[in-house]
PASEBA-1860 file (N, C-alpha, C; in nm, 3 decimals):
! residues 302
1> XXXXXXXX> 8.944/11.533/11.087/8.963/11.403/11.152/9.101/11.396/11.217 ~ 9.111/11.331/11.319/9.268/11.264/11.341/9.268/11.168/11.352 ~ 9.400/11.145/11.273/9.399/11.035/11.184/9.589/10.938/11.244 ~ 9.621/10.821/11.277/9.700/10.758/11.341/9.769/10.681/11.239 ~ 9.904/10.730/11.215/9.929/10.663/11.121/10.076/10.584/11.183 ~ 10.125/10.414/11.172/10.218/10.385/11.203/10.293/10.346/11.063 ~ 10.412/10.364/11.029/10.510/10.327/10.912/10.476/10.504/10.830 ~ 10.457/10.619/10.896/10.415/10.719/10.846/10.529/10.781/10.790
9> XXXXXXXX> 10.677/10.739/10.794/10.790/10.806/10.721/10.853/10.728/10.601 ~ 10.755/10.640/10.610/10.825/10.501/10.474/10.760/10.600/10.340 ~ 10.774/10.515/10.169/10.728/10.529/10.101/10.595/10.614/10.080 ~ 10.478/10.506/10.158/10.318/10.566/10.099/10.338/10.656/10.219 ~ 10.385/10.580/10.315/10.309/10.708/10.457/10.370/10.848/10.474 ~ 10.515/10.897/10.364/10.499/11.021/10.324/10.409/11.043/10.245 ~ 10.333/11.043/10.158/10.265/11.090/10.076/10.111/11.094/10.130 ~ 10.114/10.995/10.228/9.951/10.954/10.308/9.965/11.095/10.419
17> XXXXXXXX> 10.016/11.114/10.459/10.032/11.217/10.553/10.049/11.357/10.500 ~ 10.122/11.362/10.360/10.166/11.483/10.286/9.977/11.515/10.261 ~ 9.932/11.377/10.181/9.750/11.421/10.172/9.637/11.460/10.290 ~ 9.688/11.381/10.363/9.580/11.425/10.488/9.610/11.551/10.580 ~ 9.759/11.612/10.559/9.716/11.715/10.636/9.708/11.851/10.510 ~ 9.737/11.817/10.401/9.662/11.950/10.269/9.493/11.898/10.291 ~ 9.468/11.854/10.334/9.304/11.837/10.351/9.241/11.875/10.532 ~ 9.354/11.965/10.592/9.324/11.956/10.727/9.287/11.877/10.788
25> XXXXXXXX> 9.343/11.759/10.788/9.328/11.644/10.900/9.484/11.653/10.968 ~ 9.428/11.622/11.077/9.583/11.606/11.187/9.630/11.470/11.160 ~ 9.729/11.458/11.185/9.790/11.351/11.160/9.920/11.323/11.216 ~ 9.904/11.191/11.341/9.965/11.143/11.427/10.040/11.030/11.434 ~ 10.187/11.080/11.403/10.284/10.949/11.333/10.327/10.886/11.435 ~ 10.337/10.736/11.461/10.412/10.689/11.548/10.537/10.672/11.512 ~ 10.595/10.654/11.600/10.750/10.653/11.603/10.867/10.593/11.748 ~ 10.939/10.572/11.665/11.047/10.560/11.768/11.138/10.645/11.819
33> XXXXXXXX> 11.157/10.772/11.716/11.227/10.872/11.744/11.099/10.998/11.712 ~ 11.138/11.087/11.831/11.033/11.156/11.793/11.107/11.324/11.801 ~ 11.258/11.307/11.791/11.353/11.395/11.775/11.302/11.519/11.627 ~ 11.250/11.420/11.568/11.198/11.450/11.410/11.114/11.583/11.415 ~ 11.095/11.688/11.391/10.977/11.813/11.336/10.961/11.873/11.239 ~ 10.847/11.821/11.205/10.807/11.909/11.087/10.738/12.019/11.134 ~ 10.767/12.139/11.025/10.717/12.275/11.076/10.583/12.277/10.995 ~ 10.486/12.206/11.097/10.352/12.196/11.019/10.260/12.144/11.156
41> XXXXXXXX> 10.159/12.248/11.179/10.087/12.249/11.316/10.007/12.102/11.292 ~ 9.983/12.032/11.141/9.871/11.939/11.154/9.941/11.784/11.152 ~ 10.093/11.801/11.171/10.174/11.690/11.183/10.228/11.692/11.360 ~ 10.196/11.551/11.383/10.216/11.551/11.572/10.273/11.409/11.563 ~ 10.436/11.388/11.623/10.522/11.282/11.660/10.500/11.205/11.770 ~ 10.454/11.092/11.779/10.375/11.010/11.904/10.502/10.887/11.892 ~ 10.587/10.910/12.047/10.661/10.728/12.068/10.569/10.651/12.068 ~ 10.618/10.561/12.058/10.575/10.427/12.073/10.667/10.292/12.039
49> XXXXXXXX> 10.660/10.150/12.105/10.729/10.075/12.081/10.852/10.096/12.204 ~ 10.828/10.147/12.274/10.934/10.248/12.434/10.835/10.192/12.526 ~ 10.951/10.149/12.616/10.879/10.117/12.760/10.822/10.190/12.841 ~ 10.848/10.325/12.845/10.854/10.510/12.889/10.795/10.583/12.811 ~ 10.721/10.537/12.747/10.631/10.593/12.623/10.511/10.610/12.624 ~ 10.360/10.561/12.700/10.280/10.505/12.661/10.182/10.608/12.539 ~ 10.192/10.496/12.443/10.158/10.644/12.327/9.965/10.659/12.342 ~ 9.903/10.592/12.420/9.726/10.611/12.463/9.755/10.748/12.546
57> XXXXXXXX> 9.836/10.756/12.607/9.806/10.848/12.701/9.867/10.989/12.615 ~ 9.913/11.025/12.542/9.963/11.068/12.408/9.931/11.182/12.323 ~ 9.808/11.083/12.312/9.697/11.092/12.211/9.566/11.142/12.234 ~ 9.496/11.217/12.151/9.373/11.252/12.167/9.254/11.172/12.084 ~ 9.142/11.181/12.116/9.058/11.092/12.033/9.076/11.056/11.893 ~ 9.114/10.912/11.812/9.148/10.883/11.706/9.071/10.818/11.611 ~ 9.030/10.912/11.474/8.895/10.839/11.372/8.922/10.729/11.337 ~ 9.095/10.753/11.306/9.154/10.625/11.172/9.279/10.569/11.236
65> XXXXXXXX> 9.300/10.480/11.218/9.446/10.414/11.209/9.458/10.336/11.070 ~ 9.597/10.359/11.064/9.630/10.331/10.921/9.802/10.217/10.948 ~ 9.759/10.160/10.949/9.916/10.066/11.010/9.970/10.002/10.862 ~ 10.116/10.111/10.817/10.169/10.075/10.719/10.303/10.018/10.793 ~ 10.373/10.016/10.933/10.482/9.961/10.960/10.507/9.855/10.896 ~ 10.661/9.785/10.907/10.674/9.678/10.847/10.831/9.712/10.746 ~ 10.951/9.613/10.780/11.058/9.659/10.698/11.022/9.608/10.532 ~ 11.093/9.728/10.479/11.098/9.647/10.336/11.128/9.545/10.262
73> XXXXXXXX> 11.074/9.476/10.205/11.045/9.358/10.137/11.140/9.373/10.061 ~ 11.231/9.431/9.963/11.333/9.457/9.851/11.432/9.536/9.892 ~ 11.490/9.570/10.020/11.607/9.629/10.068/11.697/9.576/10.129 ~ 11.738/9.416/10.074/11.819/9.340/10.100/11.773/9.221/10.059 ~ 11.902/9.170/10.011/11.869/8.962/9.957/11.818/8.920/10.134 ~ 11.735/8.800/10.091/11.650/8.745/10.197/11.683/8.642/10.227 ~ 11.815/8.650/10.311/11.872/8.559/10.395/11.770/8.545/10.558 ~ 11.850/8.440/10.620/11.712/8.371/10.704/11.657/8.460/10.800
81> XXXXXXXX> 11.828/8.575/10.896/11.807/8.673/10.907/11.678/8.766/10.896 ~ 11.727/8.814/10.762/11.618/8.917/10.723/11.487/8.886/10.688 ~ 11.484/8.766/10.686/11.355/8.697/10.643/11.234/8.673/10.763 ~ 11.343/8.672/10.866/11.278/8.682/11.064/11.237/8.796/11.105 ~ 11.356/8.936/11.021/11.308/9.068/11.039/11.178/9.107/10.965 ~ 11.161/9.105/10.854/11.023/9.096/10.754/10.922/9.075/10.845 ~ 10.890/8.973/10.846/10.794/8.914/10.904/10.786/8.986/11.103 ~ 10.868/8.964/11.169/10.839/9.001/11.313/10.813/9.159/11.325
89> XXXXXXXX> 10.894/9.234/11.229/10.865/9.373/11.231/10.731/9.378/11.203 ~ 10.659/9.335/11.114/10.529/9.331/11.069/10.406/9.328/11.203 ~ 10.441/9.178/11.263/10.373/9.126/11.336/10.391/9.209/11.468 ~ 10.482/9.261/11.532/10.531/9.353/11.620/10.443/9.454/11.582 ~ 10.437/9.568/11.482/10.372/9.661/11.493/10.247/9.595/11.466 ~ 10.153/9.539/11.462/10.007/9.493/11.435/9.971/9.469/11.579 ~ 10.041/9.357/11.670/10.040/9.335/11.781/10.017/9.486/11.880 ~ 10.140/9.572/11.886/10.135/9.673/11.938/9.996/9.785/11.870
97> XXXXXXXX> 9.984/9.789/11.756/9.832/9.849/11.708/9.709/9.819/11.793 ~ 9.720/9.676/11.823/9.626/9.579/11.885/9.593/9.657/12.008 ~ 9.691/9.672/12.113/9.729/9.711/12.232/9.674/9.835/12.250 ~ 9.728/9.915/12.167/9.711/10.035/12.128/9.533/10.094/12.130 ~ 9.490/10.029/12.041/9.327/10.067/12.047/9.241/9.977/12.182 ~ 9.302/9.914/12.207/9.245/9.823/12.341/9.258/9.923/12.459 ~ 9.343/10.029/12.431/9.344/10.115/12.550/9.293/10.264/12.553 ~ 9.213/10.239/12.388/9.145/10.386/12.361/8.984/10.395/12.446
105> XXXXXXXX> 8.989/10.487/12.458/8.902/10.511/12.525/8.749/10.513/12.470 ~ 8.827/10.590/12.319/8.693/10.570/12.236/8.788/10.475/12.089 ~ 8.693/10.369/11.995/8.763/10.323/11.949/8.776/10.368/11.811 ~ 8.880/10.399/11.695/8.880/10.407/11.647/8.744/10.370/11.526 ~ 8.679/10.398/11.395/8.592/10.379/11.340/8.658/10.297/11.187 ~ 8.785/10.264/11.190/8.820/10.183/11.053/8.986/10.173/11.083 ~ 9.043/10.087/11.102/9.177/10.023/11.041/9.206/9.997/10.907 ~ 9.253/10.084/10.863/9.367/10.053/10.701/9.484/9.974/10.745
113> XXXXXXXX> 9.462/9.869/10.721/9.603/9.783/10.760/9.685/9.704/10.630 ~ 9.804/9.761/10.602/9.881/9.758/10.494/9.883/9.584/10.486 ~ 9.874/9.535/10.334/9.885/9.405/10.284/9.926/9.377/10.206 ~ 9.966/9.295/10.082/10.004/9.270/9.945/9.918/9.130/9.855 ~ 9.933/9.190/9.770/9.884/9.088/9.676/9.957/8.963/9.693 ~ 10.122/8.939/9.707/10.150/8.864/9.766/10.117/8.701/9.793 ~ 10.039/8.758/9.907/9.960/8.618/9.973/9.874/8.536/9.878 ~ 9.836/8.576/9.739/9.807/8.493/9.639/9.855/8.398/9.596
121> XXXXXXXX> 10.011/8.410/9.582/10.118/8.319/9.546/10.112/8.367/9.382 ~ 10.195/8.282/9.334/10.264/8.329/9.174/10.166/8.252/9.077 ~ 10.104/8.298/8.994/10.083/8.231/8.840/10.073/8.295/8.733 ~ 10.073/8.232/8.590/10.069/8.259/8.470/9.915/8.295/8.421 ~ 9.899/8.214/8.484/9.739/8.203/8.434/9.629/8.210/8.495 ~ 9.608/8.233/8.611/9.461/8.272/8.720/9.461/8.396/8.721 ~ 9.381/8.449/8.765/9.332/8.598/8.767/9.258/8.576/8.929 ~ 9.333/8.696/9.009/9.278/8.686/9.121/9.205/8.816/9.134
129> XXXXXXXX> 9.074/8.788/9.211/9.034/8.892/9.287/9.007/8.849/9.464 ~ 8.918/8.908/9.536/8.915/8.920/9.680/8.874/8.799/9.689 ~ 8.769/8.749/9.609/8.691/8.613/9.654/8.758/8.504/9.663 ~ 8.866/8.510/9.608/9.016/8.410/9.610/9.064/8.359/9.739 ~ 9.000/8.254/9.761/9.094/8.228/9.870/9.214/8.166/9.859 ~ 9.269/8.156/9.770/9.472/8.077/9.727/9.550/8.174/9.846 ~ 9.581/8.079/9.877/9.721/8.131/9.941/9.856/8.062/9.902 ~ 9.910/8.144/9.866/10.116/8.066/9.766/10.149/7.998/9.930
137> XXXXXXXX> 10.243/7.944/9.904/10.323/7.899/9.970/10.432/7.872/9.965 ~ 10.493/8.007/9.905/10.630/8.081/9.934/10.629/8.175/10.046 ~ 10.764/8.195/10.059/10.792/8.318/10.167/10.719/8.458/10.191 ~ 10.669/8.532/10.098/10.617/8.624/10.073/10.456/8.614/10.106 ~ 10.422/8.471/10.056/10.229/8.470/10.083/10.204/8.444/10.244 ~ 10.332/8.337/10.291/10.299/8.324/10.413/10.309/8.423/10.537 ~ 10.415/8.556/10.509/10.413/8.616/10.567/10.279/8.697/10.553 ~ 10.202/8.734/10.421/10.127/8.847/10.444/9.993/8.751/10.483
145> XXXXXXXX> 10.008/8.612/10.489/9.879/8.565/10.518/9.882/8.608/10.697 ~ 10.027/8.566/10.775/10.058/8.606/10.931/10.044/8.720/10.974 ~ 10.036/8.855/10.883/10.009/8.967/10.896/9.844/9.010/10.872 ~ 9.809/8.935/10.831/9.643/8.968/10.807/9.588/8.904/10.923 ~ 9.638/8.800/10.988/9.559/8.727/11.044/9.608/8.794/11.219 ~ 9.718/8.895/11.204/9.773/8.960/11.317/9.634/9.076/11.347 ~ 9.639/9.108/11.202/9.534/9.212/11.224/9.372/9.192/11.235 ~ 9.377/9.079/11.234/9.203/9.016/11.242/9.154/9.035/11.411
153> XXXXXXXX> 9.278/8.993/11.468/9.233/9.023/11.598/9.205/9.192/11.646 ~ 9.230/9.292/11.574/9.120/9.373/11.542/9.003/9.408/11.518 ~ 8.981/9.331/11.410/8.876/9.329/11.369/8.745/9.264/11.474 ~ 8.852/9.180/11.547/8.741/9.079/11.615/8.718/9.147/11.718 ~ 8.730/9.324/11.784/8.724/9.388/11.876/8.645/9.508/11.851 ~ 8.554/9.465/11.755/8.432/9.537/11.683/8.520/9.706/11.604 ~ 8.650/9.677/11.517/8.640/9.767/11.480/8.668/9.729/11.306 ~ 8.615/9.841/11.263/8.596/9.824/11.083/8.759/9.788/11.032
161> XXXXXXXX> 8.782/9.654/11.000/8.920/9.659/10.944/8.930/9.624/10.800 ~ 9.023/9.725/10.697/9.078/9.705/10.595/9.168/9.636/10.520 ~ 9.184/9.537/10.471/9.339/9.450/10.431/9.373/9.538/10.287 ~ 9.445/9.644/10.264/9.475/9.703/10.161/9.597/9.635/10.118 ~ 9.526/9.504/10.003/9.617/9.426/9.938/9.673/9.506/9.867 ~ 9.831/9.559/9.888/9.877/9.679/9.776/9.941/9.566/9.667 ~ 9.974/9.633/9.536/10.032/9.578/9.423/10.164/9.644/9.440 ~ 10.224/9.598/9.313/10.354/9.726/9.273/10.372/9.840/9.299
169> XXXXXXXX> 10.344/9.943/9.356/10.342/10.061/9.404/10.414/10.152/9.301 ~ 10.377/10.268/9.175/10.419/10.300/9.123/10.449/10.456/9.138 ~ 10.568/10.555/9.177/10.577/10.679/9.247/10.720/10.711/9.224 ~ 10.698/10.853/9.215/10.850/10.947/9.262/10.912/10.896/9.334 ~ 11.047/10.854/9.345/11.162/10.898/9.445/11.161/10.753/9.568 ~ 11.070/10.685/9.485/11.078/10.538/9.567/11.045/10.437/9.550 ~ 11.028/10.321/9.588/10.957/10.169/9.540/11.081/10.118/9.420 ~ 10.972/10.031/9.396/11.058/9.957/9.301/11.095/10.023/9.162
177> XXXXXXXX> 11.022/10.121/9.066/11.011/10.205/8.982/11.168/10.200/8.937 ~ 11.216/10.316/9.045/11.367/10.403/9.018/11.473/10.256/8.999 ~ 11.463/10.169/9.027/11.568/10.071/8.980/11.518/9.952/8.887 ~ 11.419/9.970/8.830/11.340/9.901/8.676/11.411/9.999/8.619 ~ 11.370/10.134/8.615/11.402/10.214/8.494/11.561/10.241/8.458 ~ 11.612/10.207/8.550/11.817/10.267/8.560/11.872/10.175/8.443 ~ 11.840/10.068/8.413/11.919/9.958/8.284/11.839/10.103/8.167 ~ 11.715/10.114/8.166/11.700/10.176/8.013/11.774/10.330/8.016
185> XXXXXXXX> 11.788/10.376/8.101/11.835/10.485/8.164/11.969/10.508/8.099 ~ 12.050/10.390/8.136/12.161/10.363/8.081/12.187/10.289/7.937 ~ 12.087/10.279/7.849/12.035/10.244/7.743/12.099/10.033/7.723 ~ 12.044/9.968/7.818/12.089/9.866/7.810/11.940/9.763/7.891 ~ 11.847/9.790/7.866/11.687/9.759/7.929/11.637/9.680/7.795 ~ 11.559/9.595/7.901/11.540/9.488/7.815/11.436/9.415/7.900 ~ 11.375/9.279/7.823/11.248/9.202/7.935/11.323/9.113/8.004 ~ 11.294/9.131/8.116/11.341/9.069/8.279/11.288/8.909/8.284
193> XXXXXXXX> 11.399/8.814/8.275/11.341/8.663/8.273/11.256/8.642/8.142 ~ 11.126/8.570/8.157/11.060/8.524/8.030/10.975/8.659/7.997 ~ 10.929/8.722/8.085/10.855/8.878/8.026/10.752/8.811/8.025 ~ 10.699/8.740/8.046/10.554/8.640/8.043/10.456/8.677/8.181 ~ 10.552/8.682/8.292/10.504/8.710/8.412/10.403/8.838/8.453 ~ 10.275/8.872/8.530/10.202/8.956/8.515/10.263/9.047/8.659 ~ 10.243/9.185/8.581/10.297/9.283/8.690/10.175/9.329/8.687 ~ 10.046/9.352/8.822/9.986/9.388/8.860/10.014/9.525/8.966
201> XXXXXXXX> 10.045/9.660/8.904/10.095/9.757/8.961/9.969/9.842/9.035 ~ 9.993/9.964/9.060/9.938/10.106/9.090/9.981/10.186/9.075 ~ 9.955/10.315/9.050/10.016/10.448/9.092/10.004/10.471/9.218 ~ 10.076/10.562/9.324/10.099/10.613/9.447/9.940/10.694/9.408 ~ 9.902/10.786/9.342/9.795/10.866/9.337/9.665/10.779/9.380 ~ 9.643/10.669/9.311/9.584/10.555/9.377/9.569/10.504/9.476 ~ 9.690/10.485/9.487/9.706/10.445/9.699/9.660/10.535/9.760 ~ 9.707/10.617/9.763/9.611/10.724/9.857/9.463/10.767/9.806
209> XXXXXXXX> 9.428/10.765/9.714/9.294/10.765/9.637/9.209/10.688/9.706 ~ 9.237/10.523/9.718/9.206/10.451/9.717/9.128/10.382/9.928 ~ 9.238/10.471/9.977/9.319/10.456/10.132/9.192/10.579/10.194 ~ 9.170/10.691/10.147/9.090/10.763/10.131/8.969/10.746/10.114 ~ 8.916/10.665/9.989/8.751/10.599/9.934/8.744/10.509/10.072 ~ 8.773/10.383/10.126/8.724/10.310/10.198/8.721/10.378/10.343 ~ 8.759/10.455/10.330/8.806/10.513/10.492/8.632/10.588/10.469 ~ 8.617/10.660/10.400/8.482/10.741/10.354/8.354/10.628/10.311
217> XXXXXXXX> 8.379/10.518/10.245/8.248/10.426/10.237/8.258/10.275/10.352 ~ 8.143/10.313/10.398/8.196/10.229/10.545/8.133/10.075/10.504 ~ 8.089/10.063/10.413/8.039/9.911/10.371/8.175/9.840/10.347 ~ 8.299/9.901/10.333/8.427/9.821/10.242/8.482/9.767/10.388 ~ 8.489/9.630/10.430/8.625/9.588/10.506/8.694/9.456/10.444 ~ 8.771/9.383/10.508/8.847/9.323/10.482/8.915/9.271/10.371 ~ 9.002/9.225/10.280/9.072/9.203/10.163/9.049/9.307/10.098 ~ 9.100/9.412/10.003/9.092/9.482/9.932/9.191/9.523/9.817
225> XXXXXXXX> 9.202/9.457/9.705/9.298/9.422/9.601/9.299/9.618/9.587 ~ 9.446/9.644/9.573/9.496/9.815/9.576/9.584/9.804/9.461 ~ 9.535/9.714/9.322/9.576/9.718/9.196/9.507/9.790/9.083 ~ 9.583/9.869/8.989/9.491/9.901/8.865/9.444/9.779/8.789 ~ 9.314/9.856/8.716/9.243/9.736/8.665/9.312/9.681/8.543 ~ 9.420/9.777/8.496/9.464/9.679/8.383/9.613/9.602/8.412 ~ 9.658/9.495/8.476/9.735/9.450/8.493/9.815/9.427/8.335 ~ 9.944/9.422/8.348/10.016/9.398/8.219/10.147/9.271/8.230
233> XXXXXXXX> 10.190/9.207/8.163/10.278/9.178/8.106/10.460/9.224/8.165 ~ 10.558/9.193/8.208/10.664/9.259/8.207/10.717/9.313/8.077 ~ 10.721/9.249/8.006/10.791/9.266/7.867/10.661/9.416/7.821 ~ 10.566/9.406/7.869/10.527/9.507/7.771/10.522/9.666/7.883 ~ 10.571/9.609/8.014/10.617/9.772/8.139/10.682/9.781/8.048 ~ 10.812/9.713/8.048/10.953/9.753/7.968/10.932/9.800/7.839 ~ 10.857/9.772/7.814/10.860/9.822/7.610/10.780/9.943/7.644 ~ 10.676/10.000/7.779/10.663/10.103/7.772/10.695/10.197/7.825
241> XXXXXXXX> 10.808/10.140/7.912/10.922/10.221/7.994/11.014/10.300/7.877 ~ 11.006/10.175/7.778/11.122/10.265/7.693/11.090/10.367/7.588 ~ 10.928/10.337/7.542/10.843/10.418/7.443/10.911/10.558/7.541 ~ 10.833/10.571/7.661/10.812/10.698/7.721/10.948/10.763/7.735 ~ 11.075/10.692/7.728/11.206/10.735/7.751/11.258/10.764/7.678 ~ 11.209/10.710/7.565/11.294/10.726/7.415/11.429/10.654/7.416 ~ 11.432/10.495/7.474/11.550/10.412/7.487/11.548/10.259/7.413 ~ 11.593/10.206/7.384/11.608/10.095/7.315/11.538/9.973/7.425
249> XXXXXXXX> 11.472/9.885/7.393/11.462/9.799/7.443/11.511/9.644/7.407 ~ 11.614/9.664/7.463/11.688/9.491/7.381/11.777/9.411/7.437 ~ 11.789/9.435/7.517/11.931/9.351/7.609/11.857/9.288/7.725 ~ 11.796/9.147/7.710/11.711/9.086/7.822/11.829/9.054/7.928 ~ 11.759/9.025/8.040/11.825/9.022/8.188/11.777/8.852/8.234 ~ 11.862/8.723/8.237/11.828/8.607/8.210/11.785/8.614/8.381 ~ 11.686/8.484/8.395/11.651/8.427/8.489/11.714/8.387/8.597 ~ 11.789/8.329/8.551/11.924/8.274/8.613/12.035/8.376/8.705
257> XXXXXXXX> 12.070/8.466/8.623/12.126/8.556/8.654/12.083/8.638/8.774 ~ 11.945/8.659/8.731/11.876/8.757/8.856/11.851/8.659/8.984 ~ 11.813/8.511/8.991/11.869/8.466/9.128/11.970/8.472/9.126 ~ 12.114/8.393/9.100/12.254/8.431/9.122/12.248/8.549/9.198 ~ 12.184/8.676/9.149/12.204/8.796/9.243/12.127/8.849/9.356 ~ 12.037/8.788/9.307/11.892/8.836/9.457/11.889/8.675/9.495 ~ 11.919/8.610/9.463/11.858/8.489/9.535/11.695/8.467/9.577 ~ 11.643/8.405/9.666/11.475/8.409/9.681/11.396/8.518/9.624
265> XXXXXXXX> 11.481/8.668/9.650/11.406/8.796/9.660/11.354/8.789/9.478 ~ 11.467/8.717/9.392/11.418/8.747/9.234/11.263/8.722/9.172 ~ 11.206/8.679/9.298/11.037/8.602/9.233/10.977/8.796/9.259 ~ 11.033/8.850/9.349/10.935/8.962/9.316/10.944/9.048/9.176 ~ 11.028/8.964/9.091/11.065/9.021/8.956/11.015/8.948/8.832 ~ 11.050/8.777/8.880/11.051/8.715/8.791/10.929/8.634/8.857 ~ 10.815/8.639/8.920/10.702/8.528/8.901/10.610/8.694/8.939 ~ 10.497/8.653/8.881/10.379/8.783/8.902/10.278/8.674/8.970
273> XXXXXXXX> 10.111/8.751/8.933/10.002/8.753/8.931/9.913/8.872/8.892 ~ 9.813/8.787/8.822/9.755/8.893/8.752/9.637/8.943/8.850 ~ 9.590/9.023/8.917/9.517/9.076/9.007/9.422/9.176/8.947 ~ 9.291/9.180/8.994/9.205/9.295/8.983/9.111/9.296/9.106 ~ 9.123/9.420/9.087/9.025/9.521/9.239/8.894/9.525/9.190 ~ 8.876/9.444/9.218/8.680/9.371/9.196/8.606/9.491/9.270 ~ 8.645/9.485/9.430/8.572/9.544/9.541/8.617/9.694/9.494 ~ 8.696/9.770/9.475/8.711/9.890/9.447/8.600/9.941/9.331
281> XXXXXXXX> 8.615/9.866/9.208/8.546/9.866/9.120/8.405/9.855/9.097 ~ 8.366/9.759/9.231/8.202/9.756/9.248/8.169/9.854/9.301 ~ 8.237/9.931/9.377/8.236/10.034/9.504/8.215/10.122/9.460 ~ 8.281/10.195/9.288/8.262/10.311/9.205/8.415/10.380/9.236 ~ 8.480/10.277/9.265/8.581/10.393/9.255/8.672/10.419/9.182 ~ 8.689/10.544/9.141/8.717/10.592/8.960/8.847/10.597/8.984 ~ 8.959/10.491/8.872/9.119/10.545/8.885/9.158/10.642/8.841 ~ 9.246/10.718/8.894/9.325/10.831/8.841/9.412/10.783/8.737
289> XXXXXXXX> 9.456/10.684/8.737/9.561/10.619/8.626/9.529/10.501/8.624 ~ 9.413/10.413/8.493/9.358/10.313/8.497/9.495/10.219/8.378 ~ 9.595/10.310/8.340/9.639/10.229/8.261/9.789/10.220/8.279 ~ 9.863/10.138/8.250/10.015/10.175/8.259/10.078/10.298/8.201 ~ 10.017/10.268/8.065/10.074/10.376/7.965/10.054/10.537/8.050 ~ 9.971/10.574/8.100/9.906/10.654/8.194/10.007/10.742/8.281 ~ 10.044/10.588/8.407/10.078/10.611/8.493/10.160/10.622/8.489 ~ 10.302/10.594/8.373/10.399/10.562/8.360/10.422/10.753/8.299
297> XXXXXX> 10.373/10.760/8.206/10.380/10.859/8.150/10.358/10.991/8.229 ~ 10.267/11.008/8.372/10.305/11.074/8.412/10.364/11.101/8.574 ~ 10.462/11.005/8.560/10.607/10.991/8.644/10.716/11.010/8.599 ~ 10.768/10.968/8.428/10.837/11.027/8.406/10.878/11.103/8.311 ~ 10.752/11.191/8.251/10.757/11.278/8.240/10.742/11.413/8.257 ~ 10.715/11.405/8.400/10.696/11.525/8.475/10.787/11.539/8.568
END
């Protein structure tokens, strides 16, 4: 297959690209700089977002697009600024996606278009799946509700589109993971706020597992919760962050404190939702790491 991937140097879209071309699929990153080479015949650098660019003309016939662009959500306190960048970067690359297949010749057969659980909004006590229609109405739901609805106008151009509501993203060498674990690390980890709050995670093995199954069963489109089925507790990540580390768990991190320092950004710490992937699950599709204890265990201990 060739396969179109935009946000292909972030987090998942190394690892989405590291999988699709060990499976001989080509795979065509957009970009802004295309200075970049990898010494790998099934990886191909496509501008785009350049006035002098046009990346249709580029390109050769495309199965998939997979639109993970979009700046990070946790790589800076979310002043009003960055809060304009979030969101327009998002909507910018969806828009330009838009454009993009409007000028294919032949049209793509499925959009994976990156989402978050997010757009649920925060609680203690509901359990969401797809059939949910809640939308929060904080900063975070409203953007990914503006980003889904960027990408509908896709959909509405007869092509198969995906909302891969991702969770916590759990992986090597990135996401949120490597700076949860650094307090126990330093033996001073403990439960974050009340520990009451539900962290509805994944493993990275999943994401692409998962990014993979719907792309292959063509009945799956729109909303698609990209959480393991057993959502947990903060207080009990942390108590099994520290089992697996062999570190103390006891020095909590107050509420208070963590806005004082993140300001708005602290709800992605301190408010959850408990989420399950209904549609994955009806679909048959088997997790590689259905449990924390699991997934946790083998990240860091390998």
């Amino acid at each position: 297959m060739n396969i179109l991937i935009a946000g292909g140097t972030g987090f998942v879209g190394k690892a989405l690209t590291s999988y699709f071309t060990r499976n001989g699929h080509h795979t065509y990153i957009l970009t802004r700089n295309t200075q970049k080479r990898e010494n790998d015949p099934y990886i191909h650098h496509v501008q785009w977002l350049t006035d002098d660019a046009p990346p249709h003309e580029q390109l050769p016939s495309i199965d998939v697009v997979v639109n993970l662009a979009g700046e990070s959500i946790n790589s800076g306190r979310w002043n009003e600024t960055r809060k304009r960048t979030i969101v327009e970067s998002r909507l910018q690359a969806t828009y330009a996606i838009y454009d993009l297949i409007t000028k294919m010749n032949k049209k793509p057969s499925v959009l994976i278009q990156a989402s978050a659980i997010g757009i649920y909004g925060t609680s203690l006590n509901e359990t969401f799946t797809e059939r949910c229609e809640t939308i929060g109405t904080d900063f975070l739901a409203q953007t990914v509700k503006r980003w889904e609805e960027a990408g509908r106008r896709i959909e509405s151009i007869g092509v198969r589109t995906v909302f891969m509501r991702f969770g916590i993203i759990l992986g090597k060498g990135g996401g949120a993971l490597p700076r949860i674990i650094l307090p126990y690390k330093l033996f001073i980890g403990g439960t974050i706020g009340s520990g009451k709050q539900w962290l509805s995670w994944v493993h990275m093995d999943d994401v692409i597992g998962t990014i993979d199954f719907v792309i292959r069963h063509e009945t799956i489109s729109g909303p698609v919760n990209v959480t393991a089925p057993s959502p947990v507790t903060m207080e009990q990540f942390g108590k099994t962050i520290a089992n697996i580390l062999h570190r103390p768990h006891w020095l909590p991190v107050p509420s208070f404190a963590l806005k004082m320092l993140l300001g708005e950004m602290s709800m992605l710490v301190l408010e959850g939702q408990r989420v399950i992937p209904k549609k994955l699950l009806q679909a048959g599709y088997d997790f590689s790491f259905p449990t924390v204890d699991q997934a946790l265990a083998n990240i860091l201990q390998s």
